[in-house]
C-alpha positions in Angstrom: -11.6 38.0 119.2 -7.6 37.3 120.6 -5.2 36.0 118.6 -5.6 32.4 118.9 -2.7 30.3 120.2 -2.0 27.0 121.5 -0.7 28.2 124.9 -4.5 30.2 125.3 -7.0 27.7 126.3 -10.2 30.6 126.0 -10.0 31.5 122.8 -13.1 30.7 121.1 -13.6 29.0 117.7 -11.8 30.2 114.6 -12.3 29.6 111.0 -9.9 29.5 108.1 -10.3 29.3 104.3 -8.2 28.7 100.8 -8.9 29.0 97.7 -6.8 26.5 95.7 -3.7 26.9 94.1 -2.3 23.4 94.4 -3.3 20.4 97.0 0.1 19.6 96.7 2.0 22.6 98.9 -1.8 22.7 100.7 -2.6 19.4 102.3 -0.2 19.7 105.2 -1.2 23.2 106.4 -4.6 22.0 108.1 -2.6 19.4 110.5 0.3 22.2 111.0 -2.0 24.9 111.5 -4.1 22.8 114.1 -0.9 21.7 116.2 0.0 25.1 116.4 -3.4 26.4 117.4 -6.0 23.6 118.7 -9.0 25.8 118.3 -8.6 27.0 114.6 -11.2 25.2 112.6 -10.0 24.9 108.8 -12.1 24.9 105.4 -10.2 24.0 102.7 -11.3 24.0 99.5 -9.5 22.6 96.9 -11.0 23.9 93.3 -9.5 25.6 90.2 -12.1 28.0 89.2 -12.0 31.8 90.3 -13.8 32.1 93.3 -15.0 35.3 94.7 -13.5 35.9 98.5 -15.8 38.6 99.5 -18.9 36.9 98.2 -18.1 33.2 99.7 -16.9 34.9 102.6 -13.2 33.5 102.2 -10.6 34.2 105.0 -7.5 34.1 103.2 -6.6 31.9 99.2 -3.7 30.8 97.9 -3.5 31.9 94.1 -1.0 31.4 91.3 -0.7 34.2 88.5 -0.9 37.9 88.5 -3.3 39.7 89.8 -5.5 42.5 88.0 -6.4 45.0 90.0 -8.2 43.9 92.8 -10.4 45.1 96.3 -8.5 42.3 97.8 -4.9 42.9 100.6 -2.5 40.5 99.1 1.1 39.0 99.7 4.1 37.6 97.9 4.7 33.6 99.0 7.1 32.8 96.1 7.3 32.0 92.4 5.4 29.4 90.7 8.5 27.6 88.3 7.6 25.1 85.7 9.8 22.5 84.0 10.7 20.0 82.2 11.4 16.4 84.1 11.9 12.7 83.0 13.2 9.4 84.6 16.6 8.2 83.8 15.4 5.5 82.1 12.8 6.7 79.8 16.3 9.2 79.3 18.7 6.5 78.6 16.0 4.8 76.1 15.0 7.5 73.9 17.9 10.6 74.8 18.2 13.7 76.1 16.5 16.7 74.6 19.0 19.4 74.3 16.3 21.9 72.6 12.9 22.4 72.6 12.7 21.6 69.0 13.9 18.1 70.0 10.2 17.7 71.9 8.5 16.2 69.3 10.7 13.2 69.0 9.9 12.3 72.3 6.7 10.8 74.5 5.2 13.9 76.2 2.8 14.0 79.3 0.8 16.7 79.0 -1.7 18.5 81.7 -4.9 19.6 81.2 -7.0 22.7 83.1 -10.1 21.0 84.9 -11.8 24.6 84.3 -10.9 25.2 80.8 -10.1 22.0 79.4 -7.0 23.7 77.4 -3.4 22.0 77.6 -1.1 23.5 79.5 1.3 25.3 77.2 4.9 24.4 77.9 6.7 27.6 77.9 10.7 28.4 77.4 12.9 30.9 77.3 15.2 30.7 73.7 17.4 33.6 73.7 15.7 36.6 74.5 12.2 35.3 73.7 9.5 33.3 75.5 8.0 30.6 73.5 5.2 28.5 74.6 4.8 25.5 73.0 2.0 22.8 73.1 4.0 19.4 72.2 1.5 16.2 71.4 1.3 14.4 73.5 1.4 10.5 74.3 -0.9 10.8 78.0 -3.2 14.0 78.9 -3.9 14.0 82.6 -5.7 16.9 84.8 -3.8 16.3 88.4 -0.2 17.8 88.4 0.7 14.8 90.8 -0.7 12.7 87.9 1.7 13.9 85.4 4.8 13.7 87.7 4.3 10.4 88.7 4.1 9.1 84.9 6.9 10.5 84.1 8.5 8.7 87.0 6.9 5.6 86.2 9.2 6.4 83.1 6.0 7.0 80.2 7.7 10.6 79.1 8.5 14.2 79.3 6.7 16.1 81.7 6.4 20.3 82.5 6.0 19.9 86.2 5.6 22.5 88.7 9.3 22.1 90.8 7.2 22.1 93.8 5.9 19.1 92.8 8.9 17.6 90.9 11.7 18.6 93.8 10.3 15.3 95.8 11.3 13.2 92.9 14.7 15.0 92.0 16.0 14.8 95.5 15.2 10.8 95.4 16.8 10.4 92.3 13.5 9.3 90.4 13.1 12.3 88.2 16.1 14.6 86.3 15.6 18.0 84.7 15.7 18.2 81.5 15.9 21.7 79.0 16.8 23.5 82.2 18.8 26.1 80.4 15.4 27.2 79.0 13.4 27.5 82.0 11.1 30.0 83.1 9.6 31.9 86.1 5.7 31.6 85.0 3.7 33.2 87.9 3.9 34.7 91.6 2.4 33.0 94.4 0.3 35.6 96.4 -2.1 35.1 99.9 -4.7 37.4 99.0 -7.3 38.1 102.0 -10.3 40.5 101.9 -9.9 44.5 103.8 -12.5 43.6 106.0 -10.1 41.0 107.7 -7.1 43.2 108.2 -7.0 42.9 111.9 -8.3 39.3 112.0 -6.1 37.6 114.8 -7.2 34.1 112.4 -5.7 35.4 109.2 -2.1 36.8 110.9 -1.7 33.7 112.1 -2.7 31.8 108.6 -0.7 34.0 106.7 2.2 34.0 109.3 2.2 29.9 108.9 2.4 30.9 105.1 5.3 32.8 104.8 6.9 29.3 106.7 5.4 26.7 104.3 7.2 29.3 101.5 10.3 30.3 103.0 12.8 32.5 100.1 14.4 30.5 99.2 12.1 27.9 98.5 13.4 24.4 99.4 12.2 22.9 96.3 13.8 25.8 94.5 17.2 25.1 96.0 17.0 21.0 95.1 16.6 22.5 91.6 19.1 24.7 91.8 21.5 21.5 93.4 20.0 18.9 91.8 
């Protein structure tokens, strides 16, 4: 098969799939990818479980975490960051946390793993340690989204992906908080199977990829100037 483009009007039909890592970052690659090349037909599947790529017969995922060894060609996209956010109100009502000892003073929105069911455990950096903590919590939601836009709405403390959050920061609707405590959690990888090495389809996916998560990442730098 040729590399599919949107200048070659013969190519035949092409197919490309993700495993999830988070609709957020996701749902504007189908549109993009199609503009780019007209004939690519896209199956995206949004879902939190493991899925095997080989098996389902997967193009190319998206996963967050590291990886154990694995039959699999993969690729660095970026760094999954976590942390903390709340409005300015909810701040100027009940204060700033300057520790994460001050957490369980405060209204925390908490996320939950579809899969699993566990809370997410909020995890910071105190001196030379990582700590993970799991503060209660006044809402439990299992969307990231979910949990973001509460804490906008002003109902608490959230630990938000910045990917997610950096929308909010930028607009003035959401402020770090515990920053100095922050962590890097997990890489961001493309993982695609051998067998598709030379598939025109998945250069080009993964090619479109590395622009949707450019070093450094524009969420990363609203952080960093926000």
């Amino acid at each position: 098969m040729r590399p599919v483009g949107p200048k070659d009007e013969n190519n035949g039909q092409a197919e490309g799939r993700f495993a999830r890592f988070d609709q957020v970052r996701l749902y504007s690659v189908p549109s993009c990818l199609r503009a780019l090349y007209p004939k690519l037909s896209i199956d995206l599947r949004l879902a939190d479980q493991h899925i095997d790529l080989i098996e389902e017969g997967i193009d190319v995922a998206v996963r967050v975490g590291e990886l154990a060894g694995s039959r699999l060609i993969s690729r660095r996209l970026g760094w999954h960051r976590i942390a903390a956010f709340a409005s300015s109100d909810y701040l100027s009502r009940r204060g700033i946390p300057l520790h994460p000892d001050d957490l369980p003073r405060h209204d925390c929105l908490t996320f939950r793993y579809q899969s699993s069911g566990q809370l997410l455990r909020w995890p910071f950096k105190v001196g030379t340690k990582i700590i993970e903590i799991v503060p209660g919590h006044a809402v439990v939601a299992d969307a990231s989204d979910a949990v973001a836009a509460m804490a906008v709405a002003g109902g608490g403390i959230c630990m938000s992906p910045t990917y997610v959050a950096a929308t909010f920061v930028k607009a003035g609707l959401l402020t770090p908080v515990l920053a100095e405590f922050a962590v890097d959690l997990f890489p961001i990888t493309a993982l695609w199977p051998e067998s598709r090495r030379s598939n025109p389809n998945v250069k080009a996916i993964v090619a479109f990829l590395q622009e949707v998560f450019p070093m450094p990442a524009p969420w990363d730098v609203v952080m960093a100037t926000g």
